[in-house]
N, C-alpha and C positions, 0 to 999 in steps of 0.2 A: 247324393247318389239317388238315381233316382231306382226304384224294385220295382216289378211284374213277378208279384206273386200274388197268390188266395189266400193264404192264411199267413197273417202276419207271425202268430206266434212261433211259427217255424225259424224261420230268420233267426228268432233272438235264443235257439239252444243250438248251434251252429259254430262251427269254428273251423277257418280257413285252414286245409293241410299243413301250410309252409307254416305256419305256429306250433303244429306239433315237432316238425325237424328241431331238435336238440334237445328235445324234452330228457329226463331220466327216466328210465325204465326200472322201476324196482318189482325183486319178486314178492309174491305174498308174504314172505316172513321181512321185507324189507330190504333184501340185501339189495346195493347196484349191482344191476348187470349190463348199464352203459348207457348209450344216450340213442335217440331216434335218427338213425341216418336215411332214412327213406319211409315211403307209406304207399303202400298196395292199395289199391281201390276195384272195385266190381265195376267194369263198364256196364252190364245193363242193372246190376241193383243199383246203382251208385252209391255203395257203402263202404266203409274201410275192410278191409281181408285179411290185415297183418302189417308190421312191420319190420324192417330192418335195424338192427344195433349190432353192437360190436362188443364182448366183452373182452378184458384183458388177457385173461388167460385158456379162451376159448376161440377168441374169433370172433368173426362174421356168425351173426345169428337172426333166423327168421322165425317171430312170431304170430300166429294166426290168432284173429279177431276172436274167437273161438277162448282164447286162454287170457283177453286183456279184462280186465275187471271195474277200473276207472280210470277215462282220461280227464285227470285237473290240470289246473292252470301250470303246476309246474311240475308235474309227474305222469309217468301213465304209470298205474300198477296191477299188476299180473294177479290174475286168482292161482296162480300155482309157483310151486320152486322147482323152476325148471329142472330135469332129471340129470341133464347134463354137468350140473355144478357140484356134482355129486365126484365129478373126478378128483383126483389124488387123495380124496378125503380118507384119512385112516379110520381103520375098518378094526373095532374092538371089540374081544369078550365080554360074555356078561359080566364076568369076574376081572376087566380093568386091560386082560392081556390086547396087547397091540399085536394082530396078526398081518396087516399088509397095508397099502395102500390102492384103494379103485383107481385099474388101467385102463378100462373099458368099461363102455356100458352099452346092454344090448335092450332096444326099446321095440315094443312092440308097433310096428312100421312108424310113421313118422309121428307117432303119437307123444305124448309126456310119460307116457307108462310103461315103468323100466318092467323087463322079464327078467334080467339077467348082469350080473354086475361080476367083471374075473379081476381079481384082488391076485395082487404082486407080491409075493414076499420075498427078504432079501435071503439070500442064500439056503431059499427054499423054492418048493415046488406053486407052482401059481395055482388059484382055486376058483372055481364060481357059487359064488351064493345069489339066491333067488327074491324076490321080492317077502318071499315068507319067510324069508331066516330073519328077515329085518326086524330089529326089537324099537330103535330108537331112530332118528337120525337127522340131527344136527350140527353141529359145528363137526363131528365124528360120527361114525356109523356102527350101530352096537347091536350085535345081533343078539338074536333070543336065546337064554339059558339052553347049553346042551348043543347048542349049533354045529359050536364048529370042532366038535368031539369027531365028526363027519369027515373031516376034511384031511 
């Protein structure tokens, strides 16, 4: 093949789009959140902007360049755990009680940064808790001592 380019070293940190298609997307804590089904690019930066995957129990999802942290040979992964995956995750007291499961989550415009999360319970009344009731949250959502005394 023959290049027209000035700076050789360019060329060799470089990787053709259609190599990222089917990559794994994992979030910063690791989990999958699916594979690359498409790749955004800036017509006049000419830089990548985002991509498209699909999670299982979410859907169609697009992430912006903005939130990807490295693309390797067989992963891209994300600086953040999307706020999104935060749904049906049960939502516990400090003291262990299971109070609901997240129905909704309310992000501040199309950012990663939830405001607002309303929590189902069953043959109760539904609630919202806020990003500061948050104590813990991981595999469950465990808010801070005294929280959900509120509720």
């Amino acid at each position: 093949m023959e290049e027209i380019i000035k700076d050789k070293s360019l060329m060799e940190h470089t990787r053709s789009v259609k190599e990222l298609l089917g990559l794994r997307v994992l979030s910063r804590s690791g989990e999958k959140i699916g594979a690359v089904k498409d790749v955004r690019y800036s017509l006049r930066a000419m830089n990548i902007k985002g991509i498209f995957t699909r999670h299982p129990k979410i859907g169609n999802l697009y992430i912006g360049s903005d939130y990807i942290e490295i693309i390797s040979k067989d992963s891209i992964l994300l600086s953040i755990d999307p706020a999104i995956l935060n749904m049906n995750k049960k939502v516990i007291t400090h003291q262990g009680k299971v109070l609901g499961k997240v129905k909704k989550i309310e992000r501040v415009g199309n950012t990663n940064i939830i405001s607002k999360m309303h929590i189902r319970r069953f043959l109760h009344k539904a609630f919202v808790i806020k990003l500061s009731d948050i104590g813990n949250n991981g595999d469950s959502i465990i808010l801070k001592e005294g929280r959900h005394e509120q509720k």
